[in-house]
Phi, psi and omega in degrees: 000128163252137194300144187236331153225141164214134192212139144320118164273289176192136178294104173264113205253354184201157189275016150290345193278347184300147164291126189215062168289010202043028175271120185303118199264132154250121180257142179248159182198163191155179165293142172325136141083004180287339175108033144321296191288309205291297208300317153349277181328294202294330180285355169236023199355076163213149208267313214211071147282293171266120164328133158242108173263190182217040154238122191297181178052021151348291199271104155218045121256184168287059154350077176282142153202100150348107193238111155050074096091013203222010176149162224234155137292129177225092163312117139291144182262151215277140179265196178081353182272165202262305190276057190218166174293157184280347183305279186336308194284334167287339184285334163303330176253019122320314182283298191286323209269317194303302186305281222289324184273318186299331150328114166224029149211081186277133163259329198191137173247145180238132181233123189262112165245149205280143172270349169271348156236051154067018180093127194234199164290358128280329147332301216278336180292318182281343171302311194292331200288331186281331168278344181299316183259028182054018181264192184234090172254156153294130204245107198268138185246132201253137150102342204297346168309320189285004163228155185294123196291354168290329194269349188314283184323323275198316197263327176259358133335286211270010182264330177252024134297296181320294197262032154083019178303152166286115199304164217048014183306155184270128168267141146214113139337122171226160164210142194257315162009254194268357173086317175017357183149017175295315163328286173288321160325316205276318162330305192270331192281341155292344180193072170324298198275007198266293222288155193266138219295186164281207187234154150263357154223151186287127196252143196256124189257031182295131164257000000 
């Protein structure tokens, strides 16, 4: 599908500031610095729509963007970075805790783990946390150019393990790079039941 417009709405610091249009919301989340902004960008073919750093923790609101005037997109700030006050990193999972219940029309949390090094123990934490609250999410593997396509099979095995998956659940690989699996990432999130499932090896889905 091409995206035909996306514009920034608004940075939401509280749950009066949520959009609450009845437009079907996809929220993205993972750890500082998995690469959140860029798999966005790249998933909407656009270079600078979501701020992107080579620095972790950049996002630290609740991020909206109006996608072809007909749903959003949501950056979530990213947990886990260490160089902030801990006042700062609760105030971030404040924000983020406030959004997922307080939403009310989250269709799908999308949660990105990075894949070169396979995922970490706050991964597996934000999972449980997402299922704690009855969502289901999809699970995006980031980064995938930077492993070897002999170790792939191998790095997302060991990503549902970590985070406790349901056997067969779908993985998809990606690289905001290289385009990688983006493509079918984006298919399902627009048509969850249409759309082709994810994968357990990575595949290069460049158009």
């Amino acid at each position: 599908m091409k995206v035909r417009s996306a514009r920034f709405v608004i940075s939401a610091a509280r749950s009066a500031d949520l959009p609450r249009d009845g437009r079907p919301q996809i929220a993205f989340a993972g750890r500082s610095n998995v690469g959140k902004s860029s798999l966005i960008n790249r998933m909407l073919g656009r270079k600078d729509l979501a701020r992107t750093s080579s620095k972790p923790g950049r996002t630290r609101t609740v991020n909206f963007f109006l996608i072809d005037e007909a749903w959003y997109v949501v950056d979530l700030p990213g947990y886990g970075y260490a160089r902030v006050s801990k006042r700062e990193r609760e105030a971030w999972g404040r924000s983020v805790d406030l959004y997922l219940r307080s939403a009310p029309d989250l269709a799908t949390v999308v949660l990105l783990v990075d894949g070169k090094v396979a995922g970490t123990p706050l991964d597996s934490e934000a999972y449980g946390y997402l299922r704690s609250l009855e969502f289901d999410p999809v699970v995006a593997v980031t980064k995938i150019d930077r492993v070897k396509r002999g170790a792939r099979a191998r790095t997302l095995a060991e990503v549902a393990e970590l985070l406790g998956m349901p056997s067969g659940a779908a993985l998809f690989p990606v690289s905001s790079r290289t385009g990688e699996g983006v493509a079918r990432l984006f298919g399902t999130l627009l048509n969850p039941e249409s759309s082709p499932a994810g994968t357990t090896e990575a595949e290069d889905l460049r158009r």
